[in-house]
C-alpha positions in Angstrom: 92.7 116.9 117.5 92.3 116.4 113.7 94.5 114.1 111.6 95.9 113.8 108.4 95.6 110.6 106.0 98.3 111.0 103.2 98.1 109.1 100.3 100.8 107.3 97.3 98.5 108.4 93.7 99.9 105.6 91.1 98.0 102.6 92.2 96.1 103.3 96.0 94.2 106.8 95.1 94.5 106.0 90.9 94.7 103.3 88.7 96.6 104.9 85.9 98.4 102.2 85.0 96.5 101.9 81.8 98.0 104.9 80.3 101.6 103.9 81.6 101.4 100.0 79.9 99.9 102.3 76.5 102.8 104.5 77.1 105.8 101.7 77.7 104.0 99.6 74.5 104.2 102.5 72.2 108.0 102.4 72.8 107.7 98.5 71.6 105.8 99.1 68.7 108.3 102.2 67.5 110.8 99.1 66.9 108.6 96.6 65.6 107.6 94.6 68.6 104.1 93.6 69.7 102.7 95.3 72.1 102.8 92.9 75.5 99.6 92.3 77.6 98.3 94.8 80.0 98.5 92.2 82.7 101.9 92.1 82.0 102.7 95.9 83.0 100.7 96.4 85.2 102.9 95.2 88.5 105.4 97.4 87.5 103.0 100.4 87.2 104.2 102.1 90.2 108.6 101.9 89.6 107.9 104.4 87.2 109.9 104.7 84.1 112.8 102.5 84.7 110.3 99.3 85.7 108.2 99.7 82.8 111.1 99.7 80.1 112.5 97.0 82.1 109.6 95.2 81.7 108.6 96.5 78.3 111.7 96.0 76.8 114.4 94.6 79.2 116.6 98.3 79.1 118.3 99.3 81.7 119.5 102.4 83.1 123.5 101.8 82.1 122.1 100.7 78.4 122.6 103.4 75.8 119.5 103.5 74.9 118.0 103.7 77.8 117.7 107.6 78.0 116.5 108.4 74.5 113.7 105.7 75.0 112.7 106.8 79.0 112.5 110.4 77.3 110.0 109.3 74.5 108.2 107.4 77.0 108.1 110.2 79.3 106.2 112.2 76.2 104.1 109.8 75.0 102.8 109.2 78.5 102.7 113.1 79.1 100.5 113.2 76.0 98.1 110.6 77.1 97.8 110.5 80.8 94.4 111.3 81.6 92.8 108.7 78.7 92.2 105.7 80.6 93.2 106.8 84.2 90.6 106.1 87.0 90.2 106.7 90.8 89.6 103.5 92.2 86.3 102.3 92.8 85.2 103.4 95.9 88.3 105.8 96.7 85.9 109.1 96.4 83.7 108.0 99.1 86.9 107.5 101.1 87.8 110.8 101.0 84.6 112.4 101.6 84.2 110.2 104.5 87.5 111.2 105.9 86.5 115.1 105.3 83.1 114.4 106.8 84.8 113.2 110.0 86.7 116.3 110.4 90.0 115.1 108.8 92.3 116.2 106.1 93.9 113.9 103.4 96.5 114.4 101.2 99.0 112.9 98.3 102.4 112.4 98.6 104.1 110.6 94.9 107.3 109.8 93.2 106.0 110.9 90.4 107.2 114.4 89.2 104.7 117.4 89.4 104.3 118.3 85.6 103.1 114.2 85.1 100.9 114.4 88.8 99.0 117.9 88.3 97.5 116.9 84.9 95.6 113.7 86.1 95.3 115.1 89.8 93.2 118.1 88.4 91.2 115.4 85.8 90.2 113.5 88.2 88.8 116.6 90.5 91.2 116.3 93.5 92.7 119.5 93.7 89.6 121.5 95.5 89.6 119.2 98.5 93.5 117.8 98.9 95.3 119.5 102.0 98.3 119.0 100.4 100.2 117.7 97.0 103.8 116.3 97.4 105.8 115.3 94.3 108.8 113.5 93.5 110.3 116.9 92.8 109.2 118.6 95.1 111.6 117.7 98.4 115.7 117.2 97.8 114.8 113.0 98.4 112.2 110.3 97.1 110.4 107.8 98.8 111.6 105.5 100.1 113.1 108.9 102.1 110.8 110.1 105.0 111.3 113.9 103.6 108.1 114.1 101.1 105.7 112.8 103.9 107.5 115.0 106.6 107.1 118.0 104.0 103.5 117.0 103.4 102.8 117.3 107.0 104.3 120.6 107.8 102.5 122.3 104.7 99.3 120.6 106.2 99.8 121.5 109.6 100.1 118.4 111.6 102.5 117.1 113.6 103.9 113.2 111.6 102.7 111.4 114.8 98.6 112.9 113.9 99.5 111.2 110.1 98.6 107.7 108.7 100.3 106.9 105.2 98.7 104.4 102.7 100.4 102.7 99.7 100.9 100.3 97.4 105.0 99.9 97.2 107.4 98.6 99.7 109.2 102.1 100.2 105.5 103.9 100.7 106.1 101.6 103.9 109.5 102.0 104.5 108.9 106.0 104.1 106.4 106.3 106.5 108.2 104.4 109.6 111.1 106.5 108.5 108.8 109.5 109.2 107.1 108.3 112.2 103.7 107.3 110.6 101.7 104.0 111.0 101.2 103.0 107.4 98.8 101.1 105.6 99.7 98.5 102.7 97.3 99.0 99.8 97.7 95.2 98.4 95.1 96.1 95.7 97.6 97.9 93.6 100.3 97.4 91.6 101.8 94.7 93.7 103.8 91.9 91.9 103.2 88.3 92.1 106.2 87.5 94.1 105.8 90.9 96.2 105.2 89.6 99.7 103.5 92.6 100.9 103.2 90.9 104.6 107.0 91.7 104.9 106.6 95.1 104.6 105.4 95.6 107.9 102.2 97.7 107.8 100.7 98.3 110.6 97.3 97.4 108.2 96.8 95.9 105.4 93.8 96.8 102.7 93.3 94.0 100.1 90.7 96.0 98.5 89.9 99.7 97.9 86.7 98.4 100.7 88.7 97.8 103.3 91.2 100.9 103.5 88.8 102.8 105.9 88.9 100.4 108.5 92.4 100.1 108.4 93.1 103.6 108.9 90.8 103.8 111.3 92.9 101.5 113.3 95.5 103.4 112.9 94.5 107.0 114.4 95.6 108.7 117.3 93.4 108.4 119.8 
């Protein structure tokens, strides 16, 4: 029997967080603050909105400005997604090598569908992915097993045929909820004080290099 790989986007399949730090600076620089390193942002790539102001600007969800600003960030992101973003190195011949064995692969994201499709479709994975899971696509998020559960029904595989790879603690946390090994992609946006050993992946994948044979590990016999 075939399996299914699924994948996070924001920081295993893509590193886009060049276009969300340009995205979360622009919101410093519309009140007269320099923009901050790249290093800087870039750990808090994959918490979406609400890490990046954090980061950017120290706002949090309860401050009032909060939802004008996430909004405006939301825009100016939407407006520049697909600038700097990038598959990362070595992630194409990934895929094609899980296609060439017979196996399907798939992306499963927090990140809503109207921001996903646009740098999906730039970055030419649409033709070949079994299936594309959103943040709003399913009634939960990750760290909730439905999105990877969903992802396997629309694919056709049974969650124990699955292996789950990303870059966040509840990528991890989603897929044991869901009954898949998982794979911790420690090359993306992983903070300094992240220990990504206490997550509990069944693998772990310091570089892009090393994510085949830790899925290959991981597949039903």
């Amino acid at each position: 029997m075939s399996s299914l790989i699924l994948f996070d986007f924001d920081g295993t399949l893509a590193d886009t967080a060049p276009d969300l730090a340009m995205a979360a600076n622009r919101q410093r620089t519309r009140i007269g603050l320099e923009p901050l390193p790249y290093e800087a942002l870039r750990p808090f790539a994959s918490q979406g909105a609400r890490g990046l102001l954090q980061a950017a600007l120290g706002l949090q969800p309860e401050h009032p400005d909060y939802e004008p600003t996430r909004l405006q960030f939301l825009a100016d992101y939407e407006a520049g997604s697909t600038e700097l973003s990038r598959l990362f190195p070595g992630i194409n011949e990934l895929l094609q090598n899980i296609q060439q064995r017979g196996m399907s692969w798939g992306i499963v994201t927090n990140k809503i569908t109207s921001l996903t499709l646009p740098i999906v479709e730039h970055l030419g994975l649409t033709q070949d992915s079994a299936v594309l899971v959103c943040g709003d696509t399913c009634a939960h998020a990750k760290p909730h097993p439905a999105p990877l559960l969903h992802a396997a029904e629309q694919a056709g595989f049974a969650a124990e045929r699955c292996v789950y790879v990303g870059d966040d603690l509840r990528d991890i946390q989603a897929a044991h909820a869901a009954g898949m090994p998982a794979v911790a992609a420690a090359y993306g946006y992983v903070r300094a004080e992240d220990d990504v050993d206490s997550w509990q992946a069944e693998r772990r994948a310091n570089t892009p290099a090393e994510l085949w044979p830790a899925i290959e590990a991981l597949l039903p016999a």
